[in-house]
N, C-alpha and C positions, 0 to 999 in steps of 0.2 A: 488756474483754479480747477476744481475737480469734480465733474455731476455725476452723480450715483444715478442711474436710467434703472426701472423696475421695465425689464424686458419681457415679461410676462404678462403684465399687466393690458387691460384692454381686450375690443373685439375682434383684431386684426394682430394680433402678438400673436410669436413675435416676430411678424414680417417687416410689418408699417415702425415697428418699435426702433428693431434695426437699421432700417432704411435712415428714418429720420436721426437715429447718432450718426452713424457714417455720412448722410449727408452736413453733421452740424460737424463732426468732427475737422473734414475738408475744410468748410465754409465761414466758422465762425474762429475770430481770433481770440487768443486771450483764456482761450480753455487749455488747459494741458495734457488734461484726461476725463478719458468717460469712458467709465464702467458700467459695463451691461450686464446685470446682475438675474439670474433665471438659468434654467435647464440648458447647460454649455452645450451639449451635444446639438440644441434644435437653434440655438444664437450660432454658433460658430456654422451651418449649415444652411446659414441666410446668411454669415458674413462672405462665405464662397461664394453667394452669386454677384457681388459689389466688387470685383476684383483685385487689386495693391490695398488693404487696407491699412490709414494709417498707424501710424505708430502708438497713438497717444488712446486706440482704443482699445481696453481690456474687458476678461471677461472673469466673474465673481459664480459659483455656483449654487444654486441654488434648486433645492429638490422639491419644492412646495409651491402650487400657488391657492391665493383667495380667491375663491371664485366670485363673481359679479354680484350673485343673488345669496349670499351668507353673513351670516350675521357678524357685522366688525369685530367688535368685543370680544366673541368667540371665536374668531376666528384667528385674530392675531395669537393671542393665547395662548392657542391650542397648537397651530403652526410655527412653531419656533424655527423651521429654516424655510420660511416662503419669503419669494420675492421681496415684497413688497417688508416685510419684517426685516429682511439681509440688506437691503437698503439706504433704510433708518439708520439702521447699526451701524454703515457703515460713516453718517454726519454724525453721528454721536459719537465714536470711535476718534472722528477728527480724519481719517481717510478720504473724506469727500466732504466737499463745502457745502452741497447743495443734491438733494434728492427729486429726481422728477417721476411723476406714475402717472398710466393712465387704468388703473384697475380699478378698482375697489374704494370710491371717495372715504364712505365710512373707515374701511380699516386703515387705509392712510393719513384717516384724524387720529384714530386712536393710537396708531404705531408711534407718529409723531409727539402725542399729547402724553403717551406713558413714557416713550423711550427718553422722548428729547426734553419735555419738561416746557414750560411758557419762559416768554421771556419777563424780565424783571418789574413789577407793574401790571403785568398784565394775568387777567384770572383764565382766560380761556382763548385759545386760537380761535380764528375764524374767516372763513375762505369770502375770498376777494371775488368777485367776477365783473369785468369790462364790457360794457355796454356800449353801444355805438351811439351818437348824438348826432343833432343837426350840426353841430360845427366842431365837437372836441369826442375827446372818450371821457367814460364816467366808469367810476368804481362803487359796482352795489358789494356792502359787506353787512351782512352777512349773506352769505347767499348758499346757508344748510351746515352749516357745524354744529349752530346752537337752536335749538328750538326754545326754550325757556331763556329767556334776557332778563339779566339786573339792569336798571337806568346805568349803573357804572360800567357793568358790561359793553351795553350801547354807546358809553360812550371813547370807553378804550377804543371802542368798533372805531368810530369815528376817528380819532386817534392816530391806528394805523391805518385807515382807509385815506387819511389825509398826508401820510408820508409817503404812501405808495403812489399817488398820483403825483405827489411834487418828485420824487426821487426818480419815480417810473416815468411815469406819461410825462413831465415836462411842465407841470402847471405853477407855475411861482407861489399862488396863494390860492390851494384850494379852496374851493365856495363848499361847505358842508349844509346837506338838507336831512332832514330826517322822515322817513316817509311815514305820513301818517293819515287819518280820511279828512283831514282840513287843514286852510293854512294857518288858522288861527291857534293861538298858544293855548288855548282852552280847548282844543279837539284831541281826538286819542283816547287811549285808555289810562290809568293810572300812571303806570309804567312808562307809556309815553310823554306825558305829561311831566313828569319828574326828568326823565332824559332830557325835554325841552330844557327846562331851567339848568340842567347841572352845565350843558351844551352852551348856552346864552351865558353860562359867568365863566367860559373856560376862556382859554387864548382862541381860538379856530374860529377860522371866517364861516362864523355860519349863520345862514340866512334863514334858518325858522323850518317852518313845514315843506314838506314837499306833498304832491300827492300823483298818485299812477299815471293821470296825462300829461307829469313836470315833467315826467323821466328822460325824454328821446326827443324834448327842446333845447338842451346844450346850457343850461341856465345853471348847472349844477354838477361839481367835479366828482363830488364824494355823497351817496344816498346809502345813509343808516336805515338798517332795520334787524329784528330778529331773523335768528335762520327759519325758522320756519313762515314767514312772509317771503322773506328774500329767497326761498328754494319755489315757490308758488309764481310768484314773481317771472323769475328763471325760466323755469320750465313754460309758463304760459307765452314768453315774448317767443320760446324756440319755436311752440307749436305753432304761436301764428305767424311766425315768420316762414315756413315750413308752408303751410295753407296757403300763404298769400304767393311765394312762388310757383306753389300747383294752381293755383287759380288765373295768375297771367299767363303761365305755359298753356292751359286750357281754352281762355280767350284769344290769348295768339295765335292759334291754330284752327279756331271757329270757320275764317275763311281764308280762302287764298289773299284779299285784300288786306287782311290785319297781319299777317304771315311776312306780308310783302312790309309792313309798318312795323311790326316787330323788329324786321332787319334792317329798318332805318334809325332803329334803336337802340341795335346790339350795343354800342361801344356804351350807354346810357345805361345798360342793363349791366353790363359790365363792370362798371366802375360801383354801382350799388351794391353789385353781388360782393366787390369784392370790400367797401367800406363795411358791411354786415358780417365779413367772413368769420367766424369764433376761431379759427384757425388760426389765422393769421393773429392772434391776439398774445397768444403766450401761457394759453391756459391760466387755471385760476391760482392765485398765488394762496397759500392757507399760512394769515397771516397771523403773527404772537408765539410760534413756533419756535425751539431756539435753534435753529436749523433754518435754510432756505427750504422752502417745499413748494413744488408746481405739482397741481393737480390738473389734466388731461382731461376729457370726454373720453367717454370706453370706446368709443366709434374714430377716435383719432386717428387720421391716417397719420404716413409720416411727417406732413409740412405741419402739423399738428406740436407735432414731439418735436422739430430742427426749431421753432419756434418756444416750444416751452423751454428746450433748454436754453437757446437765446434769452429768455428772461431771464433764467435762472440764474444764468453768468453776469446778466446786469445789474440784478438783486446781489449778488454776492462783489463785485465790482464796485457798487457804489454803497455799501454796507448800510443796507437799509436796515436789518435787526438793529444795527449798533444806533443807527437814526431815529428809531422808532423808540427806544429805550430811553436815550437823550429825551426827547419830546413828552414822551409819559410819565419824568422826572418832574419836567415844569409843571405840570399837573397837580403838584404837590401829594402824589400815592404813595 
């Protein structure tokens, strides 16, 4: 199969961008090519320092990129030969199965959503993001494509948030919740309220409400919500995840005795850091797409990107589009 890499993209492009194809290129079987698409003279001069590079990785040119802080819409647009746009083009094209970026989330909704078009049943993409639990992983969808949600929106959400855990993560019958400020079917707002019911007469194992202290007890495979909760959501679990590791680094180091207890803890601290790691996850899948697409954090280093693309090959591997298509049939849409 063949991942289109947006080599530009990100705040470490495109070194870390680099690093992590050449590492997936080695590493991961089953891919045959991967195309690094961005300003060939500054890829090809990061490929130089990885030395025999294989065979299967090429490079696509690109004269443009979206910067971080521009506006999507215009910016795709407007850039007809960026990154992140040469990409796309190239899973629509049919040249690549699967596109991965870490740049610009907005313009890689909209590159996707005009280029590639949604899939069948389904009104609008919308990015997946993997959350760590007491005992499984959990896919919050939406997590920032949509701010404005139809109950039918929510529930395609649910839809393919429930195929991408059984296909992806492994979950035989995912448990869907819908998060909302009670568990009662009578909490919410209109919108959620109505998604309750359409949710409760669909096929999908779904257990009712969830609410924001359900999240990170393992009770729940798939948690719906609009992107604009699910982007709030998001960002708030990073900061305090973020806070809470400056806060034991802090206390760990108060005295020599806790210092000495910390490092009775390393391998405990260790295996936390790494069940929490967003890296290690595969980035967030943006799903309804007709394309495969992994979206990145712009801070991605490379174990970030050798992992997104690892999804990407899985997603296109065990043909989740055509799955999720299949599923939103019975739906009767």
């Amino acid at each position: 199969m063949r991942i289109a890499v947006d080599a530009m993209g990100g705040d470490h492009a495109p070194r870390e961008i680099v690093k992590g194809a050449v590492k997936a290129a080695r590493g991961l079987k089953g891919v045959s090519r991967i195309i690094l698409v961005g300003d060939e003279q500054a890829i090809r001069k990061e490929l130089a320092l990885h030395g025999a590079i294989p065979d299967l990785i090429e490079v696509m040119h690109a004269s443009d990129v979206v910067a971080m802080d521009e506006a999507p819409a215009q910016a795709v647009r407007r850039k007809k030969d960026s990154s992140i746009g040469r990409a796309v083009d190239l899973v629509k094209a049919g040249e690549a199965d699967a596109v991965v970026s870490a740049g610009n989330t907005g313009a890689v909704v909209v590159a996707a959503t005009l280029k590639l078009r949604t899939l069948a049943h389904i009104e609008r993409p919308a990015i997946a993001t993997i959350m760590p639990t007491a005992n499984r992983r959990a896919v919050l969808v939406d997590a920032g494509a949509n701010t404005d949600c139809t109950p039918k929106m929510l529930t395609q959400f649910a839809v393919m948030g429930s195929v991408y855990a059984r296909v992806i993560l492994g979950q035989k019958s995912p448990i869907v919740g819908l998060l909302s400020i009670g568990g009662e079917a009578s909490k919410g707002n209109e919108i959620t309220k109505e998604t309750f019911r359409m949710l409760s007469d669909s096929p999908l194992n779904f257990c009712g409400n969830v609410e924001g202290h359900d999240l990170f007890e393992g009770h729940t495979d798939v948690v719906v919500c609009d992107g604009f909760v699910g982007n709030v959501v998001l960002k708030t679990c990073e900061s305090t995840a973020k806070a809470m590791a400056h806060w034991l680094k802090q206390e760990f180091t108060r005295t020599p005795w806790r210092t000495l207890g910390a490092l009775m803890l390393k391998g405990a601290v260790r295996d936390m850091k790494k069940k929490t790691d967003p890296e290690l996850q595969g980035g967030a899948p943006l799903l309804g797409a007709k394309g495969v697409c992994i979206i990145t954090h712009g801070s991605s280093s490379y174990r970030a990107i050798y992992h997104a693309i690892r999804v990407a090959a899985e997603s296109v591997h065990h043909h989740l589009n055509e799955v999720i298509v299949s599923e939103a049939e019975k739906m009767g849409w």
